[in-house]
Every structure is written in structure tokens, then in C-alpha cells.
PQR file with spaces between the fields and no chain letter, atoms N, CA, C, O and H, PARSE charges and radii, in Angstrom:
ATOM       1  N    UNK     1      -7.357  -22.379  -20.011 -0.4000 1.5000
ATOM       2  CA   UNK     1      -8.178  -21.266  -19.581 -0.0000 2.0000
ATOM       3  C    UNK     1      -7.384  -20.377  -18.638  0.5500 1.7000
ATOM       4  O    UNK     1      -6.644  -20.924  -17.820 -0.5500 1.4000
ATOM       5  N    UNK     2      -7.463  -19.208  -18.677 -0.4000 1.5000
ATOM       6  CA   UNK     2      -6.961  -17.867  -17.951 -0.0000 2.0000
ATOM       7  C    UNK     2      -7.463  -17.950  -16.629  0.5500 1.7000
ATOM       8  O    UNK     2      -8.213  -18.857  -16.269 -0.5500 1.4000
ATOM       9  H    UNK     2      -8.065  -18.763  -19.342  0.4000 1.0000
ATOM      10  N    UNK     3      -7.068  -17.018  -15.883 -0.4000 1.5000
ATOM      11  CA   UNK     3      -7.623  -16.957  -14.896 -0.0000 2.0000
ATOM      12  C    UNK     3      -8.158  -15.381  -14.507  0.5500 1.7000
ATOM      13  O    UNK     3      -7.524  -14.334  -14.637 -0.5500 1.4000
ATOM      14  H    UNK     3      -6.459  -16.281  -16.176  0.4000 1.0000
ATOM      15  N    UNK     4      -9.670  -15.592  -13.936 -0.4000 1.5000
ATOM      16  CA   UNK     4     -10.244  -14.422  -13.937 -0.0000 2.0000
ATOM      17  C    UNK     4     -10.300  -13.652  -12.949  0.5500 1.7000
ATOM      18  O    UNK     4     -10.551  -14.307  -11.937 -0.5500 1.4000
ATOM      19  H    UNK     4     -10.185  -16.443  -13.830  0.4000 1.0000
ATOM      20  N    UNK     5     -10.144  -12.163  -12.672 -0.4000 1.5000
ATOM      21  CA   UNK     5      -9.989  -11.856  -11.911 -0.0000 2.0000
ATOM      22  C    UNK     5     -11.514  -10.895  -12.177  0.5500 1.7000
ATOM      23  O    UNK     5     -11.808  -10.398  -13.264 -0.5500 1.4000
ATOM      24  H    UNK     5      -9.940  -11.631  -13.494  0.4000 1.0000
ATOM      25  N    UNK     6     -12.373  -10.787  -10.886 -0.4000 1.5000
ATOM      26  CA   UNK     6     -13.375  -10.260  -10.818 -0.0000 2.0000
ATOM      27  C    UNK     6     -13.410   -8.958   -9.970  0.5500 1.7000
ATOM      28  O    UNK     6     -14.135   -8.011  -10.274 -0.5500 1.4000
ATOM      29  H    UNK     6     -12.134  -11.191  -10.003  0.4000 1.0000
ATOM      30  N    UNK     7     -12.618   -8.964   -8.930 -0.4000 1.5000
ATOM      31  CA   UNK     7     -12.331   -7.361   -8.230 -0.0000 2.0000
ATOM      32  C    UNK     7     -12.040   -5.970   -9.567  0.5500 1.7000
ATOM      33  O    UNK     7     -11.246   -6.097  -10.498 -0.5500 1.4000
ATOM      34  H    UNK     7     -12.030   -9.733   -8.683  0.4000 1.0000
ATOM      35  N    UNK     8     -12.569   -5.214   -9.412 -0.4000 1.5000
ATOM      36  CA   UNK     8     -12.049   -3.917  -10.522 -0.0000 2.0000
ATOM      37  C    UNK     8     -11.338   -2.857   -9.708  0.5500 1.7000
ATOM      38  O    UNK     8     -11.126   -1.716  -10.117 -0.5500 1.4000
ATOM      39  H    UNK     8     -13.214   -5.111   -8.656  0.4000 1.0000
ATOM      40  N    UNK     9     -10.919   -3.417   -8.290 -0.4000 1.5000
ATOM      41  CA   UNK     9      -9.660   -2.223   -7.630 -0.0000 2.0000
ATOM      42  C    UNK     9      -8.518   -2.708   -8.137  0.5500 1.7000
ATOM      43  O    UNK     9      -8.824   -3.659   -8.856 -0.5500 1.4000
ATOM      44  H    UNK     9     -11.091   -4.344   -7.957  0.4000 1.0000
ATOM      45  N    UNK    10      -7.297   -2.533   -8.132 -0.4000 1.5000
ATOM      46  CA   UNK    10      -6.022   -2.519   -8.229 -0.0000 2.0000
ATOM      47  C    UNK    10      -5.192   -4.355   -7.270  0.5500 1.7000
ATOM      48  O    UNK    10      -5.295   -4.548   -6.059 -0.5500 1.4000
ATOM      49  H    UNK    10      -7.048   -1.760   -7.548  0.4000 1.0000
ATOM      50  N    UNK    11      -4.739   -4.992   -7.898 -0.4000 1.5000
ATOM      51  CA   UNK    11      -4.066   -5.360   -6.240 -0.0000 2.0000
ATOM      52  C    UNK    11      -3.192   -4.926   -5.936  0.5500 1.7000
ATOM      53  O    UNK    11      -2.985   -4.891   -4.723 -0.5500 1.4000
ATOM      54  H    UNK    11      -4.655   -4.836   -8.882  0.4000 1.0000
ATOM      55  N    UNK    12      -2.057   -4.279   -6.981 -0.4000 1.5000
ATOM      56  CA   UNK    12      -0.711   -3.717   -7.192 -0.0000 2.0000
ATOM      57  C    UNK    12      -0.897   -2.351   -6.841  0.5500 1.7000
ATOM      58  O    UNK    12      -1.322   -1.654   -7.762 -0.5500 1.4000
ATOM      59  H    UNK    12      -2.226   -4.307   -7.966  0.4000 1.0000
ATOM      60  N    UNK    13      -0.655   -1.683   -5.561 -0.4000 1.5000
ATOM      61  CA   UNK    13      -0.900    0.125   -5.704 -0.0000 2.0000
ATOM      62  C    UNK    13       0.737    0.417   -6.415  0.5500 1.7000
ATOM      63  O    UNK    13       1.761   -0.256   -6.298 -0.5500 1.4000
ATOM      64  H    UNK    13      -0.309   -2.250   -4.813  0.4000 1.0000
ATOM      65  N    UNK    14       0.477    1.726   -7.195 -0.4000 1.5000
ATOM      66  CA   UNK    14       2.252    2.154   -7.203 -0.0000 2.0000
ATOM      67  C    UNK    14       2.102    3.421   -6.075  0.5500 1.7000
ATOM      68  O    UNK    14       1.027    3.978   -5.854 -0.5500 1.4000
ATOM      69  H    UNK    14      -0.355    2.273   -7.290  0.4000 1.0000
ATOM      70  N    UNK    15       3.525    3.810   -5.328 -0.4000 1.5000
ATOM      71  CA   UNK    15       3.313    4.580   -4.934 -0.0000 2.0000
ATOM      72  C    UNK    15       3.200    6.086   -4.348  0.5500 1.7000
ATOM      73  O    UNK    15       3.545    6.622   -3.295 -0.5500 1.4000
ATOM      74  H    UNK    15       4.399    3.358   -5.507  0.4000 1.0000
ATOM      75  N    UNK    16       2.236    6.718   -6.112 -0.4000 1.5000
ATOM      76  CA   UNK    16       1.993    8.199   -5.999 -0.0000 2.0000
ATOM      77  C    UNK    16       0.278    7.675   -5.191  0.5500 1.7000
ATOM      78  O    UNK    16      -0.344    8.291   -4.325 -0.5500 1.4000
ATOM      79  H    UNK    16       1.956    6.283   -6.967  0.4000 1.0000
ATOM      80  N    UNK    17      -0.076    6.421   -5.840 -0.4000 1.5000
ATOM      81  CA   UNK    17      -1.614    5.974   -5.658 -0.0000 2.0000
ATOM      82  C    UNK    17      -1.715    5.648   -4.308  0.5500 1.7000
ATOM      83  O    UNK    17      -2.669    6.052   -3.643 -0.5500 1.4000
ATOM      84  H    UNK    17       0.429    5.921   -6.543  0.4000 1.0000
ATOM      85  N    UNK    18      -0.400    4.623   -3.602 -0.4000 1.5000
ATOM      86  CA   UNK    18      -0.425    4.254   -2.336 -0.0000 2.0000
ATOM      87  C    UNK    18      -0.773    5.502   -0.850  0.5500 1.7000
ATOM      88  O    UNK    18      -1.453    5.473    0.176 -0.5500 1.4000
ATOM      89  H    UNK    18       0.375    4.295   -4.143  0.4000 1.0000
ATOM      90  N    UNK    19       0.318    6.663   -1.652 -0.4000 1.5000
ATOM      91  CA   UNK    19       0.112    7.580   -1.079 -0.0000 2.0000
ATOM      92  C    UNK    19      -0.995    8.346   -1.118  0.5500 1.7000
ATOM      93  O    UNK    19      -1.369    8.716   -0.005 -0.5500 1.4000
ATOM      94  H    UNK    19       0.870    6.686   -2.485  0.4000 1.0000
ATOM      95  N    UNK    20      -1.852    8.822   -2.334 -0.4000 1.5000
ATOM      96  CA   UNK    20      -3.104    9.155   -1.701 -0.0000 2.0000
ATOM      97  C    UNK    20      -3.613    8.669   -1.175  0.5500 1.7000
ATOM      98  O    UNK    20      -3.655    9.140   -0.038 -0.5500 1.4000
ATOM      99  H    UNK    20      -1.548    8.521   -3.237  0.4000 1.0000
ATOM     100  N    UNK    21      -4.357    7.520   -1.345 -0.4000 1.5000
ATOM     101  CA   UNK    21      -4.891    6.347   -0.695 -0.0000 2.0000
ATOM     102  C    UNK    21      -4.524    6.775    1.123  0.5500 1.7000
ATOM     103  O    UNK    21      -5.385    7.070    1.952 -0.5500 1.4000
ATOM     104  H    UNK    21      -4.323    7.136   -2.268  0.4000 1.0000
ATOM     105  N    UNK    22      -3.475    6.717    1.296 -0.4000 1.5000
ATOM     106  CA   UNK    22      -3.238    7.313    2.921 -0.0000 2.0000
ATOM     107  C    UNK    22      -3.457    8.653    3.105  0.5500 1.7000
ATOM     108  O    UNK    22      -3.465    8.951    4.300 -0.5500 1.4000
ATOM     109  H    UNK    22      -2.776    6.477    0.622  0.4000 1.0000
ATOM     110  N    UNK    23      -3.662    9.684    2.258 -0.4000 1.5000
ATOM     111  CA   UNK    23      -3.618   11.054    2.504 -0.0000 2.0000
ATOM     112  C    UNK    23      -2.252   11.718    3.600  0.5500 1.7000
ATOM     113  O    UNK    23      -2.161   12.473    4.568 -0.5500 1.4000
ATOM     114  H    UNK    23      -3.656    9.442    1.288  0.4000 1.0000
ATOM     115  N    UNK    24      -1.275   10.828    2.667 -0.4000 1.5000
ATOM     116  CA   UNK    24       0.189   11.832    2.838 -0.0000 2.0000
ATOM     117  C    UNK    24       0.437   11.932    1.661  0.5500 1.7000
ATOM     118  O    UNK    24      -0.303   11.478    0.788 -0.5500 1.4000
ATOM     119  H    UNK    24      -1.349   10.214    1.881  0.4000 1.0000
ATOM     120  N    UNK    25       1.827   12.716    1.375 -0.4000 1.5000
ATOM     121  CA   UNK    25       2.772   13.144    0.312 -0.0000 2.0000
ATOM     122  C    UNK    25       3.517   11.826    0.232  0.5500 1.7000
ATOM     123  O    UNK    25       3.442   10.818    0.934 -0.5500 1.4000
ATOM     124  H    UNK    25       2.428   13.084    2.084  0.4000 1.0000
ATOM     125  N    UNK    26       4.376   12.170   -0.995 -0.4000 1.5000
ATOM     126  CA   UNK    26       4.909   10.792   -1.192 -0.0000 2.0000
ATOM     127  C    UNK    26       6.544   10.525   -0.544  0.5500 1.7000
ATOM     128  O    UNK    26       7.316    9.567   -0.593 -0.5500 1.4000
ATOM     129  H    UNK    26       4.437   12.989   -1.566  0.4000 1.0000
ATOM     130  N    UNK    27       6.616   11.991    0.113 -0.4000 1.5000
ATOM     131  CA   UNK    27       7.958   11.618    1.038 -0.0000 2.0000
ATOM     132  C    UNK    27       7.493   11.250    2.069  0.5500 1.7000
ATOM     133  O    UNK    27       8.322   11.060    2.959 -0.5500 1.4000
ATOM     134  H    UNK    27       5.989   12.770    0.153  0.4000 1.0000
ATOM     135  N    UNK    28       6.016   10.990    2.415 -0.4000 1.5000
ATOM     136  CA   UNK    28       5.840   10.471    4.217 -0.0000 2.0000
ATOM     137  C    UNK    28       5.773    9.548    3.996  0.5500 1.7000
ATOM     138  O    UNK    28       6.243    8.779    4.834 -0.5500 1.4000
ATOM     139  H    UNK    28       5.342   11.145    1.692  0.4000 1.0000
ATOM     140  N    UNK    29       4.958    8.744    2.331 -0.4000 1.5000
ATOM     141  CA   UNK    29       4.704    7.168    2.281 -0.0000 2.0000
ATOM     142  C    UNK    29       6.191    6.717    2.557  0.5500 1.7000
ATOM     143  O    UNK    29       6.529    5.904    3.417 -0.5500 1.4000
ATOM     144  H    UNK    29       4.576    9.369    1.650  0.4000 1.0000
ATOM     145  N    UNK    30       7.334    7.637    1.351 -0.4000 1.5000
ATOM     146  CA   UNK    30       8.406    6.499    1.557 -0.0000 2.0000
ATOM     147  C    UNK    30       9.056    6.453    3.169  0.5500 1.7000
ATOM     148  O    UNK    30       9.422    5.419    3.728 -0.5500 1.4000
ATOM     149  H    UNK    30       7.060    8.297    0.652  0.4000 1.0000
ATOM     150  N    UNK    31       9.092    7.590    3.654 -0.4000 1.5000
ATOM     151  CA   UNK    31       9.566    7.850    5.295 -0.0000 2.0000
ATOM     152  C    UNK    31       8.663    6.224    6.304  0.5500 1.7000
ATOM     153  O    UNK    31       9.090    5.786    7.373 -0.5500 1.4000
ATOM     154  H    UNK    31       8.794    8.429    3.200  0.4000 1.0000
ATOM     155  N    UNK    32       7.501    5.699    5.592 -0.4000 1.5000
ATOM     156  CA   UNK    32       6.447    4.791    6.571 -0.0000 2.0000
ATOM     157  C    UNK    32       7.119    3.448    5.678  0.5500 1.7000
ATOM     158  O    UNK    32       7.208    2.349    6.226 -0.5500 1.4000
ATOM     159  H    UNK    32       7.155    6.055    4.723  0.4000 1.0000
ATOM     160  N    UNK    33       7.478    3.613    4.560 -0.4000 1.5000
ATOM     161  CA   UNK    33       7.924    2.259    4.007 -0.0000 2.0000
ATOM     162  C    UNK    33       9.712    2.119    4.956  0.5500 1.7000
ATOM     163  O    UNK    33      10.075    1.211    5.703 -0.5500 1.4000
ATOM     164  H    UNK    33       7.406    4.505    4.114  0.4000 1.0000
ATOM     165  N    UNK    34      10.300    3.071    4.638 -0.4000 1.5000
ATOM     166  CA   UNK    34      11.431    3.262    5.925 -0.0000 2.0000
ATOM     167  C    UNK    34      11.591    2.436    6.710  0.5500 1.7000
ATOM     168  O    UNK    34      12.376    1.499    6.856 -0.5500 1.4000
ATOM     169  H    UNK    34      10.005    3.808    4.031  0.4000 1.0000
ATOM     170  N    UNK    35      10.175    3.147    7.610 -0.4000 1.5000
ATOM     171  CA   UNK    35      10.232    2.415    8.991 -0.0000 2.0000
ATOM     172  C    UNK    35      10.184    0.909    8.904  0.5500 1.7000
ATOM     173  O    UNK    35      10.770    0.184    9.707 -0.5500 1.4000
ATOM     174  H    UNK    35       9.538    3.908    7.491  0.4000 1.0000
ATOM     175  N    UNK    36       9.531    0.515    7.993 -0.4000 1.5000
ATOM     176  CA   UNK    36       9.363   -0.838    7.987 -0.0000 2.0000
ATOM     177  C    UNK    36       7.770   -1.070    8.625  0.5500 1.7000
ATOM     178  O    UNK    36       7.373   -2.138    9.092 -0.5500 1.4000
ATOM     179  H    UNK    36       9.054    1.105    7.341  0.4000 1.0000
ATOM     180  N    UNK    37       7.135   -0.073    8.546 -0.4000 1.5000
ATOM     181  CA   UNK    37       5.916   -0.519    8.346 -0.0000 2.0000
ATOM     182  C    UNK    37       4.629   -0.581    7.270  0.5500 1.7000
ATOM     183  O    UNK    37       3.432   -0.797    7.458 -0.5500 1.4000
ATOM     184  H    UNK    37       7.457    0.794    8.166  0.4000 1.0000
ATOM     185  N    UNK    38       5.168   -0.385    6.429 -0.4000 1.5000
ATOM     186  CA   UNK    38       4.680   -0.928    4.775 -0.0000 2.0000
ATOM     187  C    UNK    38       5.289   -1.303    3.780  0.5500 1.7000
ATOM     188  O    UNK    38       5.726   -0.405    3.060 -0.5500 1.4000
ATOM     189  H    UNK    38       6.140   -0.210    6.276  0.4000 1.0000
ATOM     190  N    UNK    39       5.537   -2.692    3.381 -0.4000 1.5000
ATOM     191  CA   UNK    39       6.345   -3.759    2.717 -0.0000 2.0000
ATOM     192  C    UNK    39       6.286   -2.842    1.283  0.5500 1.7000
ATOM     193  O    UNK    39       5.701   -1.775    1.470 -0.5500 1.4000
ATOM     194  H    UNK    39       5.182   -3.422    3.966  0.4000 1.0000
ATOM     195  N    UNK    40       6.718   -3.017    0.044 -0.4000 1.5000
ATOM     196  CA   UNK    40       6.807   -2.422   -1.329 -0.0000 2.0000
ATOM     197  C    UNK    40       7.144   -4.133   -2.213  0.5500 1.7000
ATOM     198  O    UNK    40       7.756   -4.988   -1.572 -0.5500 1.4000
ATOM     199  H    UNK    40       7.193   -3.884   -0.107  0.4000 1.0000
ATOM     200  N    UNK    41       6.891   -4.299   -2.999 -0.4000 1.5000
ATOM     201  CA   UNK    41       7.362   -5.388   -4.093 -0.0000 2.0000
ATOM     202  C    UNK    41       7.843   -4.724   -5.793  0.5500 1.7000
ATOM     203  O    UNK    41       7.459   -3.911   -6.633 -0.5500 1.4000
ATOM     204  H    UNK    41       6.394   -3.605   -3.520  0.4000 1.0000
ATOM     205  N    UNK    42       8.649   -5.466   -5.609 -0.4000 1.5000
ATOM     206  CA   UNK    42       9.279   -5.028   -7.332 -0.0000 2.0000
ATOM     207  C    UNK    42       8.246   -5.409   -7.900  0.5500 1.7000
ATOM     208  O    UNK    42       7.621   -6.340   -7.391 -0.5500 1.4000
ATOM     209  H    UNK    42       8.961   -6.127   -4.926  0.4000 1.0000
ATOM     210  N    UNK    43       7.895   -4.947   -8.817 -0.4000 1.5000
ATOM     211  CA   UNK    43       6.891   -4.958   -9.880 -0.0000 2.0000
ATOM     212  C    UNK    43       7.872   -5.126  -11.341  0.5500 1.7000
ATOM     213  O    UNK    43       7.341   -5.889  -12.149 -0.5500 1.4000
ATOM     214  H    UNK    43       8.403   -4.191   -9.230  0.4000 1.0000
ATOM     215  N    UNK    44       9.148   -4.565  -11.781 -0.4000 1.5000
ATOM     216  CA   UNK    44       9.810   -4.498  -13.019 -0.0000 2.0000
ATOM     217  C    UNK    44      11.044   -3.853  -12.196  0.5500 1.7000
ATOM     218  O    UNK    44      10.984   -3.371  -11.065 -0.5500 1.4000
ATOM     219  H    UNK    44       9.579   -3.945  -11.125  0.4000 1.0000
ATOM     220  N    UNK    45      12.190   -3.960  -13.046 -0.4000 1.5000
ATOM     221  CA   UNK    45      13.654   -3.929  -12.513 -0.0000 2.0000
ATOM     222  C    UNK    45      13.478   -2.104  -11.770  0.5500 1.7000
ATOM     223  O    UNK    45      14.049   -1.631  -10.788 -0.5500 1.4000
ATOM     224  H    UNK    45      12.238   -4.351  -13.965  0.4000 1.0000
ATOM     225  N    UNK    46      12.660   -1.577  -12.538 -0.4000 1.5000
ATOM     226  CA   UNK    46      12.427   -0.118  -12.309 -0.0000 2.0000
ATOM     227  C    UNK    46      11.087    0.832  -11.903  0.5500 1.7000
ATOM     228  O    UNK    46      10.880    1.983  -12.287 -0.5500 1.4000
ATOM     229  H    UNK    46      12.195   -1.961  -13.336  0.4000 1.0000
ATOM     230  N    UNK    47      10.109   -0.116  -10.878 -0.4000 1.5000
ATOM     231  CA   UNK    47       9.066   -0.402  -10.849 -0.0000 2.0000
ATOM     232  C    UNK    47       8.582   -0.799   -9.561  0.5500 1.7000
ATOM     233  O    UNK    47       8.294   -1.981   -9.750 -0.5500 1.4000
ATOM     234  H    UNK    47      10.278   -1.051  -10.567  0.4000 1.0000
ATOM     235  N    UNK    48       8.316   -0.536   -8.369 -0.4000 1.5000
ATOM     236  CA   UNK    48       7.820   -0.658   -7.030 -0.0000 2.0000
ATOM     237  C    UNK    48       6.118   -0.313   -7.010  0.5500 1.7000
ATOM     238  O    UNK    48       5.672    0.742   -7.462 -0.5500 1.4000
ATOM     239  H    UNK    48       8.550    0.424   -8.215  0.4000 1.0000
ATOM     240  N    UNK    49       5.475   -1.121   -6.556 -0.4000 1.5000
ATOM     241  CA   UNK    49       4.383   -1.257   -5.970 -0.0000 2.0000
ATOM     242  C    UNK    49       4.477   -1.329   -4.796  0.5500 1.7000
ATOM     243  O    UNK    49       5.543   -1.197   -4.193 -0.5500 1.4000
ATOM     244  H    UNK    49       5.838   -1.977   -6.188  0.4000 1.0000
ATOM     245  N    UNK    50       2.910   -1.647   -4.045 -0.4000 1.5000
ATOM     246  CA   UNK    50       2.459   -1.542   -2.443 -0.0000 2.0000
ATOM     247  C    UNK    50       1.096   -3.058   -2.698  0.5500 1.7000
ATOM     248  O    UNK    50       0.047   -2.765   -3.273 -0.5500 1.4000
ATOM     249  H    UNK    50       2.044   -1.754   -4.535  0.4000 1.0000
ATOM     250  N    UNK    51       1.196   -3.720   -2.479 -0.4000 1.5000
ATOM     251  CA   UNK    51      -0.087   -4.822   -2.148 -0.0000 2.0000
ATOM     252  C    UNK    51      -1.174   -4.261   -1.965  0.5500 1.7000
ATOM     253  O    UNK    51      -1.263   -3.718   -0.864 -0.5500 1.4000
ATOM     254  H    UNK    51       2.048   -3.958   -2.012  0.4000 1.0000
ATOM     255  N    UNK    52      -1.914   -4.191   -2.521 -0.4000 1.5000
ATOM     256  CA   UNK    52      -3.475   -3.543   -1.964 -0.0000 2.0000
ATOM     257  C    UNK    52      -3.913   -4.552   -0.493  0.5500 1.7000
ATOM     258  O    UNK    52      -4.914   -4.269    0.165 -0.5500 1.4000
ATOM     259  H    UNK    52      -1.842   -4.632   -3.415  0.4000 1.0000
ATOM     260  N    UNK    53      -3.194   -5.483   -0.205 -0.4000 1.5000
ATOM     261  CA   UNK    53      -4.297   -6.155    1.080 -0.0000 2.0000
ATOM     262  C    UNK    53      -2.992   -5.745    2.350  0.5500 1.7000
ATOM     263  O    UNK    53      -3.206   -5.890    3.554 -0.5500 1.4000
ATOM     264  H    UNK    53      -2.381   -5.713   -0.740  0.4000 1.0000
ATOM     265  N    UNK    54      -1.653   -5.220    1.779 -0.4000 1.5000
ATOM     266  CA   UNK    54      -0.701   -4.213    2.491 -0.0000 2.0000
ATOM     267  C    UNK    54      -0.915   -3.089    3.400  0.5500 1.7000
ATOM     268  O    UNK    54      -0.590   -2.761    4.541 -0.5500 1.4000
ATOM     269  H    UNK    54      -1.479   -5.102    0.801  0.4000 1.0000
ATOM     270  N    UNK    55      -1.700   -2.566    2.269 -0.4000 1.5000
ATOM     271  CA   UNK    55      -1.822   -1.081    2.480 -0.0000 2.0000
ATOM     272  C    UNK    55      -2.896   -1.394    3.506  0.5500 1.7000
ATOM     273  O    UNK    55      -2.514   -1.389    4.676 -0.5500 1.4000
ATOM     274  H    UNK    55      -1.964   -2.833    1.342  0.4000 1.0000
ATOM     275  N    UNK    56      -4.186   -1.668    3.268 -0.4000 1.5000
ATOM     276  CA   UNK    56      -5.191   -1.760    3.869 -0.0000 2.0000
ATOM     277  C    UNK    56      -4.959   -2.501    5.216  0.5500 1.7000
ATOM     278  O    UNK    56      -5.228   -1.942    6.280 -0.5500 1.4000
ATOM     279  H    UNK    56      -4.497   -1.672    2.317  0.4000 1.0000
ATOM     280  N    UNK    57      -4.564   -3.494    5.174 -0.4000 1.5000
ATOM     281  CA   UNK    57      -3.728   -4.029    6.951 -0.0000 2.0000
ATOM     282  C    UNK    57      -3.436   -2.784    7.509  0.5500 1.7000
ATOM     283  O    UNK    57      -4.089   -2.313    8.441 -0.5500 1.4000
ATOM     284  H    UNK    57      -4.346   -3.948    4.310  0.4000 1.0000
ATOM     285  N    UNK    58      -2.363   -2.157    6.916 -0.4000 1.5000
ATOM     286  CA   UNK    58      -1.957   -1.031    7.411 -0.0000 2.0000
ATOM     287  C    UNK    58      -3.047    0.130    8.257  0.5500 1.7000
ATOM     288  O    UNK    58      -3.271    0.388    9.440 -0.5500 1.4000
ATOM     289  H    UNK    58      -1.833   -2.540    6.159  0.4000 1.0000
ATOM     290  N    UNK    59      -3.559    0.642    6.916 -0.4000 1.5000
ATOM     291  CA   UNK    59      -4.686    1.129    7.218 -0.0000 2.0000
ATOM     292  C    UNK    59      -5.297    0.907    8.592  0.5500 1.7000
ATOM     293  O    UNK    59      -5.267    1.704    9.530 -0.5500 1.4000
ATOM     294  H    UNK    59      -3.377    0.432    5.956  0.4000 1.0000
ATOM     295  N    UNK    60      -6.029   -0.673    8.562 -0.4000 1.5000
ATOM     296  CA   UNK    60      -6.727   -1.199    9.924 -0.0000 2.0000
ATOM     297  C    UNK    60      -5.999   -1.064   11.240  0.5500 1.7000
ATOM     298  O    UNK    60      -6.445   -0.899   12.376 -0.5500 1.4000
ATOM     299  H    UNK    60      -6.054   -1.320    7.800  0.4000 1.0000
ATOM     300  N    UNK    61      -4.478   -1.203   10.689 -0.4000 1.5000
ATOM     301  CA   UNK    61      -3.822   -1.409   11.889 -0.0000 2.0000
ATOM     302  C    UNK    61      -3.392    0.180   12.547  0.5500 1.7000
ATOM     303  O    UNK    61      -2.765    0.106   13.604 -0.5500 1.4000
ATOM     304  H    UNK    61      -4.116   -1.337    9.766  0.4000 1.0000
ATOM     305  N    UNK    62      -3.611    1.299   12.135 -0.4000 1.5000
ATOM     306  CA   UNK    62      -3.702    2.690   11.977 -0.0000 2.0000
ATOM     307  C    UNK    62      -4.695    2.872   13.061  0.5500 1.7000
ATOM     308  O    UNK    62      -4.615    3.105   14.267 -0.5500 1.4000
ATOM     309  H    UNK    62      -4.120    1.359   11.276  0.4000 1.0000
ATOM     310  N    UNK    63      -5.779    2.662   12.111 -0.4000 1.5000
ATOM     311  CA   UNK    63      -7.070    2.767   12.962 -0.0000 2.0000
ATOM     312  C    UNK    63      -7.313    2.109   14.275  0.5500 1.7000
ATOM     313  O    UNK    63      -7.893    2.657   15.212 -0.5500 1.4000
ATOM     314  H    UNK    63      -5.844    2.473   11.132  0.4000 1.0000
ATOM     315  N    UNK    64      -6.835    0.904   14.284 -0.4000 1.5000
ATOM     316  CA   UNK    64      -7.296    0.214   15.733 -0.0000 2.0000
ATOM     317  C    UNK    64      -6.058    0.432   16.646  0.5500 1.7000
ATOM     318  O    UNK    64      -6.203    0.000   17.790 -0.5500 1.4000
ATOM     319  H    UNK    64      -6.364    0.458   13.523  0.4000 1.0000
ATOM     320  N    UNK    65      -4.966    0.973   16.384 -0.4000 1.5000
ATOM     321  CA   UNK    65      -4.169    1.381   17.459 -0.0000 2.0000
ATOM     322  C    UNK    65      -4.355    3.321   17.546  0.5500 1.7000
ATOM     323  O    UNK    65      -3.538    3.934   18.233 -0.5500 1.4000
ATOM     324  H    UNK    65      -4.848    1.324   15.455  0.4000 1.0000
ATOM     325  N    UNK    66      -5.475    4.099   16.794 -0.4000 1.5000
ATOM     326  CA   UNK    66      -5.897    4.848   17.471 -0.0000 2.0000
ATOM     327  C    UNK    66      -6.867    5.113   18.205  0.5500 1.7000
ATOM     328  O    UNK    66      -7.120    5.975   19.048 -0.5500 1.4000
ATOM     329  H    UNK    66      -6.139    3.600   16.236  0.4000 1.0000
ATOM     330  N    UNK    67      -7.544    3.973   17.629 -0.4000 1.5000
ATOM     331  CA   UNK    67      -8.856    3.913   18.512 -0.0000 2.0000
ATOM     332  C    UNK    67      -8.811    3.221   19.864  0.5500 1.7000
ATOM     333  O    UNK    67      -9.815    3.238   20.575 -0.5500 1.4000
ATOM     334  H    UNK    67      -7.339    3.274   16.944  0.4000 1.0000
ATOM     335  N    UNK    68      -7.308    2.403   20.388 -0.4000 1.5000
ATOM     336  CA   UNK    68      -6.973    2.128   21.890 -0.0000 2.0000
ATOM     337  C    UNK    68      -6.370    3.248   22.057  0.5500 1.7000
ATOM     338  O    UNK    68      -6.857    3.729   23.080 -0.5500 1.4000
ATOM     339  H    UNK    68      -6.492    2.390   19.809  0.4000 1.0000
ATOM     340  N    UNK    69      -5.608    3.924   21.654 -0.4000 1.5000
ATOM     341  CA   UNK    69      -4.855    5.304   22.917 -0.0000 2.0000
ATOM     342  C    UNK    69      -6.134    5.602   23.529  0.5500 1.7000
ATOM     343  O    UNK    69      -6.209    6.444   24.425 -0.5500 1.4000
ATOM     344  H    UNK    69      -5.212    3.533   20.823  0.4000 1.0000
């Protein structure tokens, strides 16, 4: 037996998707993957993704270090 996956979001973002998802362009996503604060995984020899539970850390972690300044 297979295994089922019941979520219908993505877990794999690629990233033109990663980048909307943040509402930048896709030279700021790669400028934030840069920094080293959003990991990427090979997906195929020619092929980069973003983790959907990545991005969204991210995300949270966005938000709750603007919501302390």
C-alpha cells in the first residue's frame, strides 16, 4: 500500500511560488536564501525547491521578530 497524502497545499514550493508566497520578486527570495535564512533542497539535478514547513517558519519567524521591535 502507498502512502497517502491528505494535505492539497504543496510541501515542495519552487521558487517563482516561494516568492509570491512572501510578496517579493524572485531576486529578493534568492538575495534571503543568500543570507542563509531560507534553506532550498534539490528537487532534480536542475530543480530547487523551498519546504513548505521552511517557508512558513520563516514566515512566523518574520512576524514575531516584528512584532518585538
Amino acid at each position: 500500500m502507498g502512502a497517502h497524502i491528505t494535505n492539497t497545499s504543496p510541501m515542495i514550493l519552487r521558487p517563482n511560488a516561494a516568492a509570491q508566497t512572501l510578496g517579493v520578486s524572485i531576486a529578493t527570495f534568492w538575495r534571503i536564501v543568500k543570507r542563509g535564512d531560507l534553506r532550498t533542497v534539490k528537487i532534480t539535478e536542475r530543480s530547487t525547491g523551498v519546504l513548505q514547513a521552511d517557508l512558513e517558519a520563516y514566515i512566523a519567524q518574520r512576524i514575531s521578530s516584528n512584532t518585538a521591535a
